[in-house]
PDB file of N, CA, C, O and CB in Angstrom:
ATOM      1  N   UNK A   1    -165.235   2.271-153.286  1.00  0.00           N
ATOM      2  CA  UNK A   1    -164.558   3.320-152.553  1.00  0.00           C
ATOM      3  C   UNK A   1    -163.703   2.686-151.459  1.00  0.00           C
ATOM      4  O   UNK A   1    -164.267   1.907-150.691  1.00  0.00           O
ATOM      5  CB  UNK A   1    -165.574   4.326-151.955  1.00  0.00           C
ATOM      6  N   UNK A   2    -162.330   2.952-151.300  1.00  0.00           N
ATOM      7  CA  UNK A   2    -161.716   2.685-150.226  1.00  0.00           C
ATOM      8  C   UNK A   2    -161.953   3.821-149.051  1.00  0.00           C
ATOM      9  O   UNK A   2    -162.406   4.957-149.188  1.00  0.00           O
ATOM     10  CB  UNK A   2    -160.345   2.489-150.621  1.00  0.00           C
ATOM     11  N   UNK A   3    -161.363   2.950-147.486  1.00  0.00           N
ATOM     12  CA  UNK A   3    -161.320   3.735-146.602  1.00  0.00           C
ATOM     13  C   UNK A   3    -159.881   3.804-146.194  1.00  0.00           C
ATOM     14  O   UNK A   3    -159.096   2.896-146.467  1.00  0.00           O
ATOM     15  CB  UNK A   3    -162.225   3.414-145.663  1.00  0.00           C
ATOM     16  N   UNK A   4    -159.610   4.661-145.676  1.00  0.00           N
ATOM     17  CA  UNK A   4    -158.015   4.797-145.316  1.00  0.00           C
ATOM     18  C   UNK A   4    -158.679   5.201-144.005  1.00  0.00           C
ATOM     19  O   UNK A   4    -159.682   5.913-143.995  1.00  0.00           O
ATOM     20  CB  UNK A   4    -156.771   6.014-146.248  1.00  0.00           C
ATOM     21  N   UNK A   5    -157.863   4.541-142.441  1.00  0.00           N
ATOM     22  CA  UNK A   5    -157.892   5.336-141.372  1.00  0.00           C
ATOM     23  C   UNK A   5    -156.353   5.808-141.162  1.00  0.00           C
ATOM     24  O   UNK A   5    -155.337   5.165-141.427  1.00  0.00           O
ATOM     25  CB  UNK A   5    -158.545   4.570-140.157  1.00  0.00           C
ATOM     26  N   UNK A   6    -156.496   7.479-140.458  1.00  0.00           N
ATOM     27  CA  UNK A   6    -156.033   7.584-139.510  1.00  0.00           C
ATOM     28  C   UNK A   6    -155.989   7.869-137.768  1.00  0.00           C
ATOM     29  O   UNK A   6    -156.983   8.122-137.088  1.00  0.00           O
ATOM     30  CB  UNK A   6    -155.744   7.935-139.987  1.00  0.00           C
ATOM     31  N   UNK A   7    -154.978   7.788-137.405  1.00  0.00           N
ATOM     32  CA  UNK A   7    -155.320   7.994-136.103  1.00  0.00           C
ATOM     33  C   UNK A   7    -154.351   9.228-135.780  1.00  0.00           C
ATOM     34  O   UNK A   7    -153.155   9.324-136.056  1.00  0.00           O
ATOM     35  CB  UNK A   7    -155.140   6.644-135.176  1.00  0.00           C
ATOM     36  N   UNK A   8    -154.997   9.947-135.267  1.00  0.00           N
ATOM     37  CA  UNK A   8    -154.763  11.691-134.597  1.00  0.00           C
ATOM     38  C   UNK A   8    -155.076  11.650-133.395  1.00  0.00           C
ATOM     39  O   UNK A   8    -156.211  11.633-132.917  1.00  0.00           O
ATOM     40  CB  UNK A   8    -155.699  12.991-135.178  1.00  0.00           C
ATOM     41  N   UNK A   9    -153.613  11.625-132.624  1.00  0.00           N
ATOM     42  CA  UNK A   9    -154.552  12.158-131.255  1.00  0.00           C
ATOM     43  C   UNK A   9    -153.976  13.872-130.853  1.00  0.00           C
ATOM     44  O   UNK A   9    -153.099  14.514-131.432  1.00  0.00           O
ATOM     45  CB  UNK A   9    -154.155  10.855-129.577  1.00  0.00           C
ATOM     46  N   UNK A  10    -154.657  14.199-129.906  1.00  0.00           N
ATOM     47  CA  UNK A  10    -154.603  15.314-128.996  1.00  0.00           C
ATOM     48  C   UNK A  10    -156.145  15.965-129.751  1.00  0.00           C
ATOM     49  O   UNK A  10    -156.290  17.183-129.846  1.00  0.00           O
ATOM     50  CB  UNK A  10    -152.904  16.389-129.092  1.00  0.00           C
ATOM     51  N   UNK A  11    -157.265  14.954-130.269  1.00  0.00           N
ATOM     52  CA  UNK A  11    -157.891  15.543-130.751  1.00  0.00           C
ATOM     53  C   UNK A  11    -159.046  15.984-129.344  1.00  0.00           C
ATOM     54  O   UNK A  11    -159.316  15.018-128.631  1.00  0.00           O
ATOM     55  CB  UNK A  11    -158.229  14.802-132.021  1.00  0.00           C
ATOM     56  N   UNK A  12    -159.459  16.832-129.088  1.00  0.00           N
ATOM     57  CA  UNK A  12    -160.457  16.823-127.969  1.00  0.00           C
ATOM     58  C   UNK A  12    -161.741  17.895-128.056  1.00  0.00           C
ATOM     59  O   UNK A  12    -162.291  18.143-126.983  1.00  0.00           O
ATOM     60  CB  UNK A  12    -159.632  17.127-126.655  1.00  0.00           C
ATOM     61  N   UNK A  13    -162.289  18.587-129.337  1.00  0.00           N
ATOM     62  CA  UNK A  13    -163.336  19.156-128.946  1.00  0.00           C
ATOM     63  C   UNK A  13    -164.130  18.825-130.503  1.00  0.00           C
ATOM     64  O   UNK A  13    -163.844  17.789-131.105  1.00  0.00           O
ATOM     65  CB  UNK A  13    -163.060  20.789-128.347  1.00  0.00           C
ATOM     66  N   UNK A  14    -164.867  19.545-130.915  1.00  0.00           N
ATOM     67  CA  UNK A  14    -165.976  19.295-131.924  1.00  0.00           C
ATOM     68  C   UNK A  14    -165.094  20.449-133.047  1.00  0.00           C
ATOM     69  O   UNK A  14    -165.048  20.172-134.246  1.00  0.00           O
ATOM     70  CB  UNK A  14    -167.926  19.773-131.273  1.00  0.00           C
ATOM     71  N   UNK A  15    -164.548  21.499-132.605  1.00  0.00           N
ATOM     72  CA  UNK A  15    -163.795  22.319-133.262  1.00  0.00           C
ATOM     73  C   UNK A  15    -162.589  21.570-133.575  1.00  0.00           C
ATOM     74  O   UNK A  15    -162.105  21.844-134.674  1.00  0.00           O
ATOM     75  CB  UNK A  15    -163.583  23.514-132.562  1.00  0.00           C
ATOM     76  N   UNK A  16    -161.986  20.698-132.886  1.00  0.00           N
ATOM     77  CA  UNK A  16    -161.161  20.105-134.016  1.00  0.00           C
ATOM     78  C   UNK A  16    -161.527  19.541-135.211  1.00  0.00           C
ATOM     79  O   UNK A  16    -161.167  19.745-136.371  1.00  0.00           O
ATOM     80  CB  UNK A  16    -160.536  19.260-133.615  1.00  0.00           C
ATOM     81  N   UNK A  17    -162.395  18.712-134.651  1.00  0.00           N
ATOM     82  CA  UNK A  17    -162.745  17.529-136.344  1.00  0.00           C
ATOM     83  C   UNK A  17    -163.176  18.765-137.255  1.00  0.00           C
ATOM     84  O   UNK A  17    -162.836  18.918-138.428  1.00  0.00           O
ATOM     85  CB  UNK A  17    -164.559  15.948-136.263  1.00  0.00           C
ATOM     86  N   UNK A  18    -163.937  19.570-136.553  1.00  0.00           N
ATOM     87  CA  UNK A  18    -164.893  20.798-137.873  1.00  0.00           C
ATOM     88  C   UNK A  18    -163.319  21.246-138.555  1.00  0.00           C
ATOM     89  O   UNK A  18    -163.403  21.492-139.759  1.00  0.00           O
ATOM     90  CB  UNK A  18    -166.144  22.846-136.876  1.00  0.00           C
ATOM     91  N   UNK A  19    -162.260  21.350-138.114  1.00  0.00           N
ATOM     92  CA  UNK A  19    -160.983  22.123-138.752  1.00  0.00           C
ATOM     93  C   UNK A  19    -160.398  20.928-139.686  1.00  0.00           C
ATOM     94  O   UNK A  19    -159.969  20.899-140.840  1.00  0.00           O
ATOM     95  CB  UNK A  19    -159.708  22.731-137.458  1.00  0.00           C
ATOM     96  N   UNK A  20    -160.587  19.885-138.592  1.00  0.00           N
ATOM     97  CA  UNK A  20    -159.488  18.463-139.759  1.00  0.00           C
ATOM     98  C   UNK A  20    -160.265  18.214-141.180  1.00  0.00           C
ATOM     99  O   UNK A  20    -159.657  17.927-142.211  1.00  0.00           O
ATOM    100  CB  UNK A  20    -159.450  16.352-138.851  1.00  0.00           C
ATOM    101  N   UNK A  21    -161.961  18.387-141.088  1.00  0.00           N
ATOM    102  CA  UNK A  21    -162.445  17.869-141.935  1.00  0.00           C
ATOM    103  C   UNK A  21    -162.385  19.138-143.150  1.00  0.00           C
ATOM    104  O   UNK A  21    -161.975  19.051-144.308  1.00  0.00           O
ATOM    105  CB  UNK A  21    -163.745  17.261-141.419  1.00  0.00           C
ATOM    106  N   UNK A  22    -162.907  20.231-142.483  1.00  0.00           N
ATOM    107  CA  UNK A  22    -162.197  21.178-143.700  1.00  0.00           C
ATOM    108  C   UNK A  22    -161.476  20.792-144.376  1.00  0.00           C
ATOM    109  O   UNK A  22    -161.758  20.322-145.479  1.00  0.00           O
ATOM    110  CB  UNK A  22    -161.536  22.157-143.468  1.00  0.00           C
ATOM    111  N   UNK A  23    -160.104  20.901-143.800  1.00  0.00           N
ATOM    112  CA  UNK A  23    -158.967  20.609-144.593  1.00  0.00           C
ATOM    113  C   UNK A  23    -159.044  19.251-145.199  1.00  0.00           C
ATOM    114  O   UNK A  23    -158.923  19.160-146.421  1.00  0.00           O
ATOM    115  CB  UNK A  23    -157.754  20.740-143.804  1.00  0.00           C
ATOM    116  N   UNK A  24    -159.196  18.389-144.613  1.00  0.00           N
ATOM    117  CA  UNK A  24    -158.889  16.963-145.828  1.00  0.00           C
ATOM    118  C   UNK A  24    -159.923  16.998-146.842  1.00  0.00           C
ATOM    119  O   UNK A  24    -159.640  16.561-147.958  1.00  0.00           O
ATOM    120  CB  UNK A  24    -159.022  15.221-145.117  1.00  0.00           C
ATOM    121  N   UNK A  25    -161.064  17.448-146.616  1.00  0.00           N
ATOM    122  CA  UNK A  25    -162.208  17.219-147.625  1.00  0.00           C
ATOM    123  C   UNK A  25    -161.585  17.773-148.821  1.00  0.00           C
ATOM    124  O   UNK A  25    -161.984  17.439-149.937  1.00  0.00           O
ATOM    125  CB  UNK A  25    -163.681  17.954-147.265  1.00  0.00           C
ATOM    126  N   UNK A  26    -160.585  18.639-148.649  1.00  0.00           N
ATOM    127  CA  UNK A  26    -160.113  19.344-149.887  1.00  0.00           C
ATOM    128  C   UNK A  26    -159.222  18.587-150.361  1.00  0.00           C
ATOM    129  O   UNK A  26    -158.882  18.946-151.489  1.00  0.00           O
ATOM    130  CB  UNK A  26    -159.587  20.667-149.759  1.00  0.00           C
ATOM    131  N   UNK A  27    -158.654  17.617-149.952  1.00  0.00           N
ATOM    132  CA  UNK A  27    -157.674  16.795-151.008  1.00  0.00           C
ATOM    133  C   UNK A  27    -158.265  16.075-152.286  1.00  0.00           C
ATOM    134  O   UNK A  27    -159.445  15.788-152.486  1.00  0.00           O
ATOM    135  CB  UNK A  27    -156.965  15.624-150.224  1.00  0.00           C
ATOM    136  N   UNK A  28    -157.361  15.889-152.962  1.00  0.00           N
ATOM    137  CA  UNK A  28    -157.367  15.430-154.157  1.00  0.00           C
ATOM    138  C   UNK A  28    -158.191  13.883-154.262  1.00  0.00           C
ATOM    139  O   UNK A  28    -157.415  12.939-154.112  1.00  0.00           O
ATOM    140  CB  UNK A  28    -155.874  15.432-154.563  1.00  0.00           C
ATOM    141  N   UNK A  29    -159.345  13.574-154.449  1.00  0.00           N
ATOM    142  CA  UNK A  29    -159.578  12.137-154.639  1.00  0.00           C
ATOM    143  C   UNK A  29    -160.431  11.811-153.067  1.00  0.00           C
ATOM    144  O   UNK A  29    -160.661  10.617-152.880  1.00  0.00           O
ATOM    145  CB  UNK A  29    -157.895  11.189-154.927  1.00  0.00           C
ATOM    146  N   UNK A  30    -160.819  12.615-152.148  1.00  0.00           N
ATOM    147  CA  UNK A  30    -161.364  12.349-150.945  1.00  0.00           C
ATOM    148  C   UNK A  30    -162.687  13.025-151.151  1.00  0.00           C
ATOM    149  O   UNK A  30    -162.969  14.179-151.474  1.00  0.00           O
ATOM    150  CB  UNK A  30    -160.516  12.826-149.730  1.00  0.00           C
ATOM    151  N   UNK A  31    -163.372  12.035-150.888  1.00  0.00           N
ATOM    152  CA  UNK A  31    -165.369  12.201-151.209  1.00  0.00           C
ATOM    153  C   UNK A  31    -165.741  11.970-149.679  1.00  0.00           C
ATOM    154  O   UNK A  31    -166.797  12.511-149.352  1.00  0.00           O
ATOM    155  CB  UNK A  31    -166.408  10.572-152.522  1.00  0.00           C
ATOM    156  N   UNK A  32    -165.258  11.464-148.958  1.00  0.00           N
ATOM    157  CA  UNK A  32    -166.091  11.561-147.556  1.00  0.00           C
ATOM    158  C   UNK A  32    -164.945  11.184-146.537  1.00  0.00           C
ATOM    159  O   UNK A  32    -164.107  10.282-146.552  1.00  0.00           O
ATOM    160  CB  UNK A  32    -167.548  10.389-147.429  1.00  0.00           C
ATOM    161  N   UNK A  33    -165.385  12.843-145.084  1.00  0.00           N
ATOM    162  CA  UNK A  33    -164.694  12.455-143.962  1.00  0.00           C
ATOM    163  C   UNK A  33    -165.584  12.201-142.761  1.00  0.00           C
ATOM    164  O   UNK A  33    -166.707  12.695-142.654  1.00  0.00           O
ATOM    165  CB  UNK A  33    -163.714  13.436-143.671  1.00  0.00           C
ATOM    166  N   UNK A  34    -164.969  11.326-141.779  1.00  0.00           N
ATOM    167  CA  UNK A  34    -165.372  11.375-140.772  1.00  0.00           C
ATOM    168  C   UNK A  34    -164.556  11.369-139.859  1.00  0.00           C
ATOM    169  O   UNK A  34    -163.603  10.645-140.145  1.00  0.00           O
ATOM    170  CB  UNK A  34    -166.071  10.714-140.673  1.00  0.00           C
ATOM    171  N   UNK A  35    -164.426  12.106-138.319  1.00  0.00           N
ATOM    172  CA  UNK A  35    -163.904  12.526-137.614  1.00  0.00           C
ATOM    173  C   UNK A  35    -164.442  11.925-136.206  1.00  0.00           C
ATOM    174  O   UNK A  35    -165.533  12.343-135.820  1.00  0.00           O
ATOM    175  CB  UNK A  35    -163.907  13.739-137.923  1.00  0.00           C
ATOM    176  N   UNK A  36    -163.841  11.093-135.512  1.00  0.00           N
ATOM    177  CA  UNK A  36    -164.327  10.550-134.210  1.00  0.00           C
ATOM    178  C   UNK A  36    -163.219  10.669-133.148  1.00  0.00           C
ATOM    179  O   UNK A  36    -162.294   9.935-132.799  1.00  0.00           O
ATOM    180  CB  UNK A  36    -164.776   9.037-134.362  1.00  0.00           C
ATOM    181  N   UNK A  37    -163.906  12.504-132.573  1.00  0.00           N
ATOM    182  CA  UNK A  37    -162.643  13.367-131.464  1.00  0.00           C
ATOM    183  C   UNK A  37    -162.795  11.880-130.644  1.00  0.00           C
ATOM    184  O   UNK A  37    -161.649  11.512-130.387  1.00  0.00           O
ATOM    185  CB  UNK A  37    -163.216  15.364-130.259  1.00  0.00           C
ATOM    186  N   UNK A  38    -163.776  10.898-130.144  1.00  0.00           N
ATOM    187  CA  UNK A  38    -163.199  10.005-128.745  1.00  0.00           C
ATOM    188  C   UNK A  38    -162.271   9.106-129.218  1.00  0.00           C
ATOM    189  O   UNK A  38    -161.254   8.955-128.541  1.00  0.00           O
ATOM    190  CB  UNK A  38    -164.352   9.069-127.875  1.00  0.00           C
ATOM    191  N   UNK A  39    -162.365   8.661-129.936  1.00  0.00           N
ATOM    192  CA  UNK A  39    -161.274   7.455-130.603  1.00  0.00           C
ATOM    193  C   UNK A  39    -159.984   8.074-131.117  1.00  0.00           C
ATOM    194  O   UNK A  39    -159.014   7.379-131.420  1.00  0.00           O
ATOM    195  CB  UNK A  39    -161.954   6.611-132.004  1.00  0.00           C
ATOM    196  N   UNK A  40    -160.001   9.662-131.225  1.00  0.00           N
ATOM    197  CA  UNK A  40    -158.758   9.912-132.104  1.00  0.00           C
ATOM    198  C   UNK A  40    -158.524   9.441-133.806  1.00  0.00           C
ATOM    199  O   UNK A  40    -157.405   9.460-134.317  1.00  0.00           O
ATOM    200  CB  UNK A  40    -157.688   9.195-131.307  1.00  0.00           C
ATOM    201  N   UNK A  41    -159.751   9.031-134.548  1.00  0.00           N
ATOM    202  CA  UNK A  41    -159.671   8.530-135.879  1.00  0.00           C
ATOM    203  C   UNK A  41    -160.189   9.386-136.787  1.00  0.00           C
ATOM    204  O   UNK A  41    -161.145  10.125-136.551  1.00  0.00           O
ATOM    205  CB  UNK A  41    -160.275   7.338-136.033  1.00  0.00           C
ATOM    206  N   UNK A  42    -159.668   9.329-137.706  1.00  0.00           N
ATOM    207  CA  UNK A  42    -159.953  10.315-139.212  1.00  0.00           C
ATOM    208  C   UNK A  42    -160.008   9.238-140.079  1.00  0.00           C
ATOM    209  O   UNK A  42    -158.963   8.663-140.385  1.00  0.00           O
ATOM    210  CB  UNK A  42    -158.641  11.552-139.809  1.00  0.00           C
ATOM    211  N   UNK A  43    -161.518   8.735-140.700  1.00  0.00           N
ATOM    212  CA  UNK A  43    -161.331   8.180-141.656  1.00  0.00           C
ATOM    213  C   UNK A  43    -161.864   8.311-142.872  1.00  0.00           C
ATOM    214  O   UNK A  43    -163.084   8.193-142.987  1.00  0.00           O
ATOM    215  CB  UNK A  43    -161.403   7.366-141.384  1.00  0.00           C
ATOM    216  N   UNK A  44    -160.777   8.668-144.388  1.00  0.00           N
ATOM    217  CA  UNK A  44    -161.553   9.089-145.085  1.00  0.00           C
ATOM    218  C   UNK A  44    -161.333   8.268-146.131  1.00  0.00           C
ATOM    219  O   UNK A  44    -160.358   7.541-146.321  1.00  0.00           O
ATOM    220  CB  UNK A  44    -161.522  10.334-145.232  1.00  0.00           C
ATOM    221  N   UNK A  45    -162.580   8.470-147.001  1.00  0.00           N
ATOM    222  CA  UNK A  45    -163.138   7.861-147.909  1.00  0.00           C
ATOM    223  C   UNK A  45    -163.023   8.155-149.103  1.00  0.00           C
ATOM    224  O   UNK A  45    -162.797   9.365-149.094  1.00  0.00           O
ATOM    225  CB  UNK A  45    -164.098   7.805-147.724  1.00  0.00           C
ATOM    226  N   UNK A  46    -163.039   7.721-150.377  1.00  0.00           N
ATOM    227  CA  UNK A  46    -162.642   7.903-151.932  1.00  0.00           C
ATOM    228  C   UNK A  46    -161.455   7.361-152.541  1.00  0.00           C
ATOM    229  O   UNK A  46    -160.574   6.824-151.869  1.00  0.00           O
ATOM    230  CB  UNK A  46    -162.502   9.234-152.234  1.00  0.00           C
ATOM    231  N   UNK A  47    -161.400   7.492-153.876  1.00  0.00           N
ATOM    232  CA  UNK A  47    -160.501   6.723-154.704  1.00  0.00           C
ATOM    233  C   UNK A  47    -159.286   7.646-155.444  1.00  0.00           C
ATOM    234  O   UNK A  47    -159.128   8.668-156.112  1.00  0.00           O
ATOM    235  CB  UNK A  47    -161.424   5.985-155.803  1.00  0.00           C
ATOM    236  N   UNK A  48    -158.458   6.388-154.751  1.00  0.00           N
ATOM    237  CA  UNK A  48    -156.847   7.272-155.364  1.00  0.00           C
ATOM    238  C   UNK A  48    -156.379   8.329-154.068  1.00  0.00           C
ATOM    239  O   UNK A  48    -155.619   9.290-154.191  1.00  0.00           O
ATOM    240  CB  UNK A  48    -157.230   8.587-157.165  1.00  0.00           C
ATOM    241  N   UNK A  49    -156.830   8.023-153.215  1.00  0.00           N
ATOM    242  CA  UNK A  49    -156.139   9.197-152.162  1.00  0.00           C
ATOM    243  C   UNK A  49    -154.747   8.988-151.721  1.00  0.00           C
ATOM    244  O   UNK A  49    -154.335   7.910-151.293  1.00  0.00           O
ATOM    245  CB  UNK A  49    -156.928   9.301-150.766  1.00  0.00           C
ATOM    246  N   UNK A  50    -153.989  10.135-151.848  1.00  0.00           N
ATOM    247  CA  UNK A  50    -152.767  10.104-151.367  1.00  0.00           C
ATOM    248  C   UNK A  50    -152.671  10.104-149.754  1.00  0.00           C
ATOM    249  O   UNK A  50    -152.868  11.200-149.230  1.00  0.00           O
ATOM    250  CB  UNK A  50    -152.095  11.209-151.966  1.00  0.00           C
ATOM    251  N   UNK A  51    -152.454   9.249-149.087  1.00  0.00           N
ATOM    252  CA  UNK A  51    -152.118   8.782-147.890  1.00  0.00           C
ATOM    253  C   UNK A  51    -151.117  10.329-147.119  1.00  0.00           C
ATOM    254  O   UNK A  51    -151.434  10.964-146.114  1.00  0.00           O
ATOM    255  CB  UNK A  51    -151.179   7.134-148.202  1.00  0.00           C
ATOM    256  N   UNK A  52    -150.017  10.529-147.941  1.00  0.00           N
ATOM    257  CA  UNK A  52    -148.964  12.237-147.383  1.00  0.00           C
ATOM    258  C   UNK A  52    -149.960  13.427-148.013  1.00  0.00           C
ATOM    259  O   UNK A  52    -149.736  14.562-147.591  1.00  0.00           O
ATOM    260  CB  UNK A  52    -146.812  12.502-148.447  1.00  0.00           C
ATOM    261  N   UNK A  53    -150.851  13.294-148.814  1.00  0.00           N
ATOM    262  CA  UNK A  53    -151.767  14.720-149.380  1.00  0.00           C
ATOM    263  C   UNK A  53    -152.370  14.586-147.651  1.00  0.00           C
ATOM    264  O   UNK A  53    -151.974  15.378-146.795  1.00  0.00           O
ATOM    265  CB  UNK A  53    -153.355  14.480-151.209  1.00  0.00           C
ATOM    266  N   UNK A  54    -153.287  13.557-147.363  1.00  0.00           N
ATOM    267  CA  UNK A  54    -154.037  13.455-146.032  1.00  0.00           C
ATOM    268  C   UNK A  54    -152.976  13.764-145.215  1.00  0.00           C
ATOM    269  O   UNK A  54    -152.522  14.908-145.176  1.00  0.00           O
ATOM    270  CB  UNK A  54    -154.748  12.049-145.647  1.00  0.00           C
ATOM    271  N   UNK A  55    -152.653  13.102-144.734  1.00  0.00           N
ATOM    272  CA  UNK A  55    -151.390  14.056-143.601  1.00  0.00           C
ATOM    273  C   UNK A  55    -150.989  15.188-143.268  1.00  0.00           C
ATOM    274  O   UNK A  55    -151.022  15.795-142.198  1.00  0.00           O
ATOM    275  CB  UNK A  55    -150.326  13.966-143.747  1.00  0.00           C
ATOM    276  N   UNK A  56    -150.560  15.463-144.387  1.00  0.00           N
ATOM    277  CA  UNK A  56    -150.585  17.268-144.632  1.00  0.00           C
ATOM    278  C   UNK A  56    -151.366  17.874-144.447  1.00  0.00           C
ATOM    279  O   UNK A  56    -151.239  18.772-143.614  1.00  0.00           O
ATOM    280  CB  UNK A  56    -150.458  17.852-145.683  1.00  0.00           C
ATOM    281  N   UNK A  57    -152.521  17.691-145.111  1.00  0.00           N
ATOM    282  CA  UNK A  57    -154.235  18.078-144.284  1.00  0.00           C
ATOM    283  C   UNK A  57    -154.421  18.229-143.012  1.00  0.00           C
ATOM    284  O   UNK A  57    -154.768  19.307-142.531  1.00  0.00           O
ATOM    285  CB  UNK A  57    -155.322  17.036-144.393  1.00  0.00           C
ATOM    286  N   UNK A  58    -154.201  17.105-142.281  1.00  0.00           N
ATOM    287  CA  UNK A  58    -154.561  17.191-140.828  1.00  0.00           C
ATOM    288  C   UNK A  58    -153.711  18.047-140.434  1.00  0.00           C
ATOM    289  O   UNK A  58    -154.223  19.141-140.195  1.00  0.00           O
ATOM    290  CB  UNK A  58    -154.519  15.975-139.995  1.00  0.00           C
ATOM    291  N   UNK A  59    -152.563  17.980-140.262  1.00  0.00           N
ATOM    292  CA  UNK A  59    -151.367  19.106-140.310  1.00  0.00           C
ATOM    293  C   UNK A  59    -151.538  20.305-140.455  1.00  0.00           C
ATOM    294  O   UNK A  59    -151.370  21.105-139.535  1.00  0.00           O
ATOM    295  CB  UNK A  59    -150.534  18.991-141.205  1.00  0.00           C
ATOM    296  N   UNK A  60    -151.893  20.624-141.610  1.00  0.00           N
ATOM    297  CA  UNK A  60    -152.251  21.702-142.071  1.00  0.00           C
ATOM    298  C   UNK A  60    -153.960  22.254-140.836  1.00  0.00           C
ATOM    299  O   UNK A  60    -154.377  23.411-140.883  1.00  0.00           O
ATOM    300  CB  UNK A  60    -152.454  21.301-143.959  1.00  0.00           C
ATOM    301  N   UNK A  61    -154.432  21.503-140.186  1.00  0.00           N
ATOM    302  CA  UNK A  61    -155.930  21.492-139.217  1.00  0.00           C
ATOM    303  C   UNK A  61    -154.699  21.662-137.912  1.00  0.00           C
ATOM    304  O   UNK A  61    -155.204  21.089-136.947  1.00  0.00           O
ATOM    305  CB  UNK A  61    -157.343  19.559-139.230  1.00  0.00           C
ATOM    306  N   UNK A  62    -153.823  22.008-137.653  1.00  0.00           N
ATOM    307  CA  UNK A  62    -152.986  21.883-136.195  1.00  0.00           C
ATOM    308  C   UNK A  62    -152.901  20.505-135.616  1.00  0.00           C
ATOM    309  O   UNK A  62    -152.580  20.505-134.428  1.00  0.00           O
ATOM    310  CB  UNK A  62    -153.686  22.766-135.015  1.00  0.00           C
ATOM    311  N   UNK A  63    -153.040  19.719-135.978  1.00  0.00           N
ATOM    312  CA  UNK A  63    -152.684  17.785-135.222  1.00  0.00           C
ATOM    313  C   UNK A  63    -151.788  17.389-136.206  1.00  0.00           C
ATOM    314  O   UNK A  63    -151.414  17.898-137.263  1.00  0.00           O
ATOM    315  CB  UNK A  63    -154.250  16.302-135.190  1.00  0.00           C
ATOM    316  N   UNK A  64    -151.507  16.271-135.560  1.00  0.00           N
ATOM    317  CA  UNK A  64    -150.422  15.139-136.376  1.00  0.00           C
ATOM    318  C   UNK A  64    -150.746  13.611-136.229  1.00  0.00           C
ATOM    319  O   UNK A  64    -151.368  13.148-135.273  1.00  0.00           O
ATOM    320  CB  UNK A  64    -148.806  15.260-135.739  1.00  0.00           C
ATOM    321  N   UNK A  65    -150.286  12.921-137.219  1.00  0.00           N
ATOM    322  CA  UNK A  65    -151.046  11.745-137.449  1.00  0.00           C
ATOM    323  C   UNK A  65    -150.131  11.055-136.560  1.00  0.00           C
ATOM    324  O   UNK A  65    -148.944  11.363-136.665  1.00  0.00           O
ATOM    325  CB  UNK A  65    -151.271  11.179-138.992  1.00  0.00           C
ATOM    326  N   UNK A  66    -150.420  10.292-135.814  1.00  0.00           N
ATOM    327  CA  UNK A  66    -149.277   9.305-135.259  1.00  0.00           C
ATOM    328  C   UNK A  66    -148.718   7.927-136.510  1.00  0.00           C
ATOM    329  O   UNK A  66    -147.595   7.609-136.902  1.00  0.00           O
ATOM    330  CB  UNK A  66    -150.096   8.476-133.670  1.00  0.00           C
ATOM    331  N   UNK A  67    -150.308   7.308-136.878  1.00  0.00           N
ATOM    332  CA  UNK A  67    -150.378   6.374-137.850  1.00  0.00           C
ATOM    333  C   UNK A  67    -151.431   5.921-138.899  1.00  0.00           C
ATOM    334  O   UNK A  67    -152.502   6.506-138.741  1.00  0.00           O
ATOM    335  CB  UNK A  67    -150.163   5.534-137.279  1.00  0.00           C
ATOM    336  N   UNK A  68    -151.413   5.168-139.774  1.00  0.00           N
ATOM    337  CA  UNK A  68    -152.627   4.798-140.609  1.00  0.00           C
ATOM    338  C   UNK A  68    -152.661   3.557-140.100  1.00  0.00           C
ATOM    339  O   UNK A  68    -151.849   2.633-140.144  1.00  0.00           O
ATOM    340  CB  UNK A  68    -152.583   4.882-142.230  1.00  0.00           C
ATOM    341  N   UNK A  69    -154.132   3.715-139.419  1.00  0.00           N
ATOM    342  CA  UNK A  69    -154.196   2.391-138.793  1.00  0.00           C
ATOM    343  C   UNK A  69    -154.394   0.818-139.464  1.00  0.00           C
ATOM    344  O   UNK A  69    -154.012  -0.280-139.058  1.00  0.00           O
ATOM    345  CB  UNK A  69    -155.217   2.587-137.979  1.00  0.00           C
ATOM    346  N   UNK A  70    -155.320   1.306-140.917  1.00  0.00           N
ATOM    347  CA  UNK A  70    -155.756  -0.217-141.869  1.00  0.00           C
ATOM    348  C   UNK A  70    -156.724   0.926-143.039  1.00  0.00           C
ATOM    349  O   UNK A  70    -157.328   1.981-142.842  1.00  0.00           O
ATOM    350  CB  UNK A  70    -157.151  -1.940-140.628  1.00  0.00           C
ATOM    351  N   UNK A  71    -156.514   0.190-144.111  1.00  0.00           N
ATOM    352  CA  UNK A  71    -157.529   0.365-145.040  1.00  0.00           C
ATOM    353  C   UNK A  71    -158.238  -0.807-145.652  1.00  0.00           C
ATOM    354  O   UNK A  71    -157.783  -1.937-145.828  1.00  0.00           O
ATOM    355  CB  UNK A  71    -157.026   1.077-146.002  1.00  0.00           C
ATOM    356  N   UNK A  72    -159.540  -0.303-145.974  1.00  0.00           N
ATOM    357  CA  UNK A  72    -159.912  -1.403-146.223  1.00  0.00           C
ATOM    358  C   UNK A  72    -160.959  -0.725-147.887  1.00  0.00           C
ATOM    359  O   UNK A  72    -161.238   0.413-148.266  1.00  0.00           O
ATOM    360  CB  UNK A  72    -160.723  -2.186-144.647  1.00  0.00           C
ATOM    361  N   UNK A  73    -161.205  -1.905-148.370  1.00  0.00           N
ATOM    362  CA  UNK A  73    -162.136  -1.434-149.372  1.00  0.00           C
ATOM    363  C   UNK A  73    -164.054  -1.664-149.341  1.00  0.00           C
ATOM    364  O   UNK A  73    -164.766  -2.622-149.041  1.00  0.00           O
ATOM    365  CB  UNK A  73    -161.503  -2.178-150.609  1.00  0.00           C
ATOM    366  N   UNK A  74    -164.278  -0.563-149.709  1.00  0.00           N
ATOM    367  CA  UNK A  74    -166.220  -0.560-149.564  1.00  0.00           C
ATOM    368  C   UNK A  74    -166.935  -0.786-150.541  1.00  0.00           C
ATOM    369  O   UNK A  74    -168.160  -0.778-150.424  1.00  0.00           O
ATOM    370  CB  UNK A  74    -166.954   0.730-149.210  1.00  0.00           C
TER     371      UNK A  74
END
């Protein structure tokens, strides 16, 4: 499984990540999110994920990605 991070900021309560993770969990090819409001990072997990499907996601949760910080593989 790869990880893709991103980084989101203006994230600041527990109701954000609960909204970002909604939404990305639903993309295409994404098996696991995690959401860390202090760091500003979204990093999700699974194979074949479209990098702009995720974006749109968070987007679609009210934030915007600034960047993908590194992926790495697990």
């Amino acid at each position: 499984m790869a990880e893709k991070y991103f980084t989101v900021p203006g994230m600041n309560c527990g109701h954000c990540a609960v909204g970002v993770t909604e939404e990305v969990v639903r993309t295409a090819g994404v098996t696991e999110v995690d959401v860390d409001v202090r760091s500003g990072l979204v990093i999700v997990g699974g194979e074949s994920v479209d990098d702009e499907a995720v974006r749109a996601a968070i987007v679609a949760a009210g934030h915007e990605v600034a960047e993908i910080v590194r992926q790495a593989a697990a």
